[in-house]
C-alpha positions in Angstrom: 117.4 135.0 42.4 118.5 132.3 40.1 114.6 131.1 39.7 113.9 134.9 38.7 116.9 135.2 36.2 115.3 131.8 34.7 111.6 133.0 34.0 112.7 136.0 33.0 115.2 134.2 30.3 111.8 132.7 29.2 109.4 135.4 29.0 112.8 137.4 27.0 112.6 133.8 24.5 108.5 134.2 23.7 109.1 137.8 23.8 111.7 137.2 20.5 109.5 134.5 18.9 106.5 136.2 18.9 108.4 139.6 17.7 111.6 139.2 16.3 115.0 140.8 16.1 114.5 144.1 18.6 117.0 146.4 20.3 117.3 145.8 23.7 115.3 149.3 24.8 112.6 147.8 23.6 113.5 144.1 25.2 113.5 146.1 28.5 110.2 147.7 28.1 108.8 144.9 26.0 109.1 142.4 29.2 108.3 144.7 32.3 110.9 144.0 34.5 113.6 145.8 36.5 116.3 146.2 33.8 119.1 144.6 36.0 116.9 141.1 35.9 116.5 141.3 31.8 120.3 142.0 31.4 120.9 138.8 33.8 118.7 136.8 31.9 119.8 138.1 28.5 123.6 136.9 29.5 122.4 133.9 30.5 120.4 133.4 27.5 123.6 134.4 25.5 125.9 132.0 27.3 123.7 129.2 26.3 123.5 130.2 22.4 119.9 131.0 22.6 120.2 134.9 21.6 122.2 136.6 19.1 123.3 140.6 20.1 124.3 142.9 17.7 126.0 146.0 18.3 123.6 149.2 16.5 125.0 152.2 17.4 124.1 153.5 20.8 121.9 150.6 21.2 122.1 146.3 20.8 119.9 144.4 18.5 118.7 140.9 19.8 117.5 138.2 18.4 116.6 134.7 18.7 119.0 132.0 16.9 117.4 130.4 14.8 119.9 127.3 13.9 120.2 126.8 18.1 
C-alpha cells in the first residue's frame, strides 16, 4: 500500500504542475484513482510541504508550493 500511496503522491505533483491550483473534486477525477488512495497521498504530500490546501466552501483548493 505504501508503494501505491507513493505513485499516486506523484501522479497528484505532475497533475498540479501541469494544471495549477484545483479543488480537490477535480484532483479526484483529474488522477483516476479510488478517492481513499488520492486523500492518502494528498496527506502525505501535505505532511512533507509539497501541497498547499485551502479551505473554499464546501470544497478544498490545492495547490502545489511553490517556495518548497
Amino acid at each position: 500500500m505504501i508503494t501505491e500511496i507513493g505513485i499516486v503522491a506523484g501522479e497528484i505533483w505532475h497533475f498540479l504542475d501541469q494544471h495549477g491550483e484545483v479543488s480537490l473534486v477535480e484532483l479526484v477525477k483529474g488522477i483516476d484513482k479510488p478517492r481513499d488512495n488520492v486523500l492518502m497521498s494528498l496527506g502525505w504530500l501535505a505532511r512533507e510541504g509539497h501541497v498547499l490546501l485551502q479551505q473554499a466552501g464546501n470544497d478544498y483548493k490545492v495547490s502545489l508550493r511553490k517556495d518548497a
